[in-house]
C-alpha positions as CSV (number, residue, x, y, z in Angstrom):
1,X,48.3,120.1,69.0
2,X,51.3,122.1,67.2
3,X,50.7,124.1,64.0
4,X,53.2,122.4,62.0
5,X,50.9,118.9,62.8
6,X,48.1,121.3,61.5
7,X,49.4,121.9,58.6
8,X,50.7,119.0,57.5
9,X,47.2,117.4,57.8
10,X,46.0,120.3,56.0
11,X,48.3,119.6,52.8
12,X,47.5,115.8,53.0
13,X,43.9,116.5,52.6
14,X,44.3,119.6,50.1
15,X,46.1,119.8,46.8
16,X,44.5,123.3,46.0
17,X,46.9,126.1,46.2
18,X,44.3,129.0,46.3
19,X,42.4,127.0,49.3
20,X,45.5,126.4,51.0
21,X,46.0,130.0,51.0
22,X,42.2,131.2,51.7
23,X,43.1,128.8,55.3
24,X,46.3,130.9,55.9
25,X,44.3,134.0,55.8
26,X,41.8,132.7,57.8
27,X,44.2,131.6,60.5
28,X,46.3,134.9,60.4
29,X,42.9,136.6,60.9
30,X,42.0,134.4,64.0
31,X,45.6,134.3,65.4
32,X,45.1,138.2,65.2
33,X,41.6,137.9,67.1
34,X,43.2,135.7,69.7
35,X,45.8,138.3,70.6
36,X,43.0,141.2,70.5
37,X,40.8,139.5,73.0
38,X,43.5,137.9,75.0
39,X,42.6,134.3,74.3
40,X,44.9,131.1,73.0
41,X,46.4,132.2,69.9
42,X,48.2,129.1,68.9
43,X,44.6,127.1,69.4
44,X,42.7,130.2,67.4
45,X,45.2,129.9,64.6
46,X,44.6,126.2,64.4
47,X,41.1,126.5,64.0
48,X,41.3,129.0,60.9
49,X,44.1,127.1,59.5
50,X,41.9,123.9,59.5
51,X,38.8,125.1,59.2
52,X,38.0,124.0,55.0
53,X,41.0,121.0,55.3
54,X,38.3,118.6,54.1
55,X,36.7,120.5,51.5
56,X,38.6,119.4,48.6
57,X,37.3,116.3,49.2
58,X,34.2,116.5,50.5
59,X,32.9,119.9,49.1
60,X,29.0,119.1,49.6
61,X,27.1,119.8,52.5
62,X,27.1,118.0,55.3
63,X,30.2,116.3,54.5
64,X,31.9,119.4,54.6
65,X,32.7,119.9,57.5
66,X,31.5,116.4,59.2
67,X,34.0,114.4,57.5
68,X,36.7,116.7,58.7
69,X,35.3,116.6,62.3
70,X,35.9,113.1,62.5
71,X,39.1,113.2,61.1
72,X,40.4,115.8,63.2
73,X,38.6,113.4,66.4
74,X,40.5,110.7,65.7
75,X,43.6,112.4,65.6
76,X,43.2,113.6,69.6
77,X,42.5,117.4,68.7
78,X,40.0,118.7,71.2
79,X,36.5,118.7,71.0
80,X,36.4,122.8,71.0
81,X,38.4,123.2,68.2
82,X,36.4,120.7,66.4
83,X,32.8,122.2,67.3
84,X,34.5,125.7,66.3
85,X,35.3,124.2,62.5
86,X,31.9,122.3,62.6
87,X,30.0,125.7,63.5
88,X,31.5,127.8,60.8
89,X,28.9,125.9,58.6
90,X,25.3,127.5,58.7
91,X,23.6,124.1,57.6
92,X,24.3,122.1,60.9
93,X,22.1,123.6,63.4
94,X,23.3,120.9,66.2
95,X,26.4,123.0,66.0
96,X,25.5,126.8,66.6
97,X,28.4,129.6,66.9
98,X,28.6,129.8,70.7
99,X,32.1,130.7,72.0
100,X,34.1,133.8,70.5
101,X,36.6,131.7,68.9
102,X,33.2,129.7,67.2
103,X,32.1,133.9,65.8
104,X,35.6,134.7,65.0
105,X,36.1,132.0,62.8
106,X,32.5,132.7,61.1
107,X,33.5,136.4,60.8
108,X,37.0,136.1,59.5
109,X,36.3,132.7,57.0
110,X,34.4,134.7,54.3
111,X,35.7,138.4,54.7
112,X,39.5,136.6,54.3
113,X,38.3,135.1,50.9
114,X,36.5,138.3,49.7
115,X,39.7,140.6,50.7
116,X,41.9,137.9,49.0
117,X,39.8,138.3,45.9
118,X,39.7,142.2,46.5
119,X,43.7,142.4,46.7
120,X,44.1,140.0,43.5
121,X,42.5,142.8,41.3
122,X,44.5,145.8,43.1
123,X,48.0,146.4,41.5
124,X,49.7,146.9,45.0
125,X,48.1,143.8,45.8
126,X,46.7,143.9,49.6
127,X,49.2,146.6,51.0
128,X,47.6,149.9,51.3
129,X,43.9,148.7,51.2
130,X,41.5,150.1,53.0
131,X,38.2,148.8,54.4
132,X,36.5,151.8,52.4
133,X,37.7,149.8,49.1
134,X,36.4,146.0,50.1
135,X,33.1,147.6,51.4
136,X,32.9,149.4,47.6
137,X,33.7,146.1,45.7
138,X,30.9,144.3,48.1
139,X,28.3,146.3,46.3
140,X,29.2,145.1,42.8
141,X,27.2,141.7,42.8
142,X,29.2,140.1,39.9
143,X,32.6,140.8,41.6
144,X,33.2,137.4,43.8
145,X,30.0,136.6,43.2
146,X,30.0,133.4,45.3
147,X,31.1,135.3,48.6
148,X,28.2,135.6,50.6
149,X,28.0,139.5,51.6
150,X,25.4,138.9,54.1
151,X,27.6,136.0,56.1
152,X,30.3,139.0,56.5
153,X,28.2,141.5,57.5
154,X,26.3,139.2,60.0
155,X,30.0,137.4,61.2
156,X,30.7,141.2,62.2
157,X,27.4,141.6,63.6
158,X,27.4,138.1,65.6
159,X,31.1,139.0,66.6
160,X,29.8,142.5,68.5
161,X,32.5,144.7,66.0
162,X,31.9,147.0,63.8
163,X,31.8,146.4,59.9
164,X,34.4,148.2,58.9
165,X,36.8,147.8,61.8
166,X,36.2,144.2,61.4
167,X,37.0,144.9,57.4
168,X,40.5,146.6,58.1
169,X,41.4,144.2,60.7
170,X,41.1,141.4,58.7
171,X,43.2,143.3,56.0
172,X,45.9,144.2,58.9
173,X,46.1,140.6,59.6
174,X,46.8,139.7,56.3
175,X,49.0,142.1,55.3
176,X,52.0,140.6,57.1
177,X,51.4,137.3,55.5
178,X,51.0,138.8,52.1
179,X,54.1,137.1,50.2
180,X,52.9,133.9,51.2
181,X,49.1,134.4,50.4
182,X,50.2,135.8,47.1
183,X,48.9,139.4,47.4
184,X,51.8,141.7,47.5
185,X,52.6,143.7,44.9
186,X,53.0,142.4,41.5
187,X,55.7,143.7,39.2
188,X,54.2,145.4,36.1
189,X,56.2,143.4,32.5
């Protein structure tokens, strides 16, 4: 299992440059988990970097993420890394969030997308943003209306760290990634 392997599934299965991006987050997010709590950070990057592969094509529930799961089976990846992706969806309750890396990915998958959106509308793009910010913009229903606030507060919860830790470490993880995720600063015309 290598990362460049990982990848290059990811961009056969994905043509969507804003998805491809939202799984970069996610996997600089885990990969920064993995470090925190001493675990496999090349396997935990994996995991956030493949974890919505197969949405493009199959974006309705349960194919999403069942059709990925079989995919990622038949290509030898192992069976933890597979349950972790299947977990991160709410719908299949065969597959509840057990292991850390199973809540990390649950905690990191929506808060990545919501920070992403967050840094889009902030002239200095993601550097410089604080938790205090993302936590403001989560009240305003209409902005990113499609993130579910309550799967990032309860990924925090299920993860045993505290909201707004949680909020700025995901932004820390991000920010060294921000050129390729698109969220550094934009140059005013």
């Amino acid at each position: 299992m290598h990362r460049d392997d990982a990848y290059a599934l990811l961009c056969e299965y994905t043509e969507s440059d804003s998805l491809r991006k939202h799984m970069l987050a996610v996997e600089a997010a885990m990969r920064a988990y993995a470090r925190k709590f001493g675990e496999d950070e090349e396997k935990w990057g994996i995991v956030g970097l493949l974890h919505d592969f197969d949405y493009e094509r199959w974006p309705n529930a349960p194919d999403h993420p069942l059709k990925g799961a079989e995919i990622l089976a038949a290509r030898g990846y192992p069976e933890d890394v597979i349950y972790a992706i299947k977990s991160h969806a709410d719908y299949l309750a065969d597959c509840p969030r057990v292991s850390l890396m199973d809540k990390a990915l649950y905690a990191c998958d929506e808060l990545a997308g919501f920070c992403t959106a967050v840094a889009m509308v902030r002239p200095q793009g993601i550097r410089g943003m604080k938790a205090k910010s993302v936590k403001k913009k989560m009240k305003q229903k209409s902005f990113a209306a499609n993130v579910s606030r309550e799967d990032i507060v309860r990924g925090a919860a299920d993860l045993g760290v505290d909201l707004d830790e949680h909020i700025q470490f995901v932004i820390d993880a991000m920010i060294g990634f921000a050129v390729a995720l698109g969220l550094a600063k934009r140059s005013v015309d």
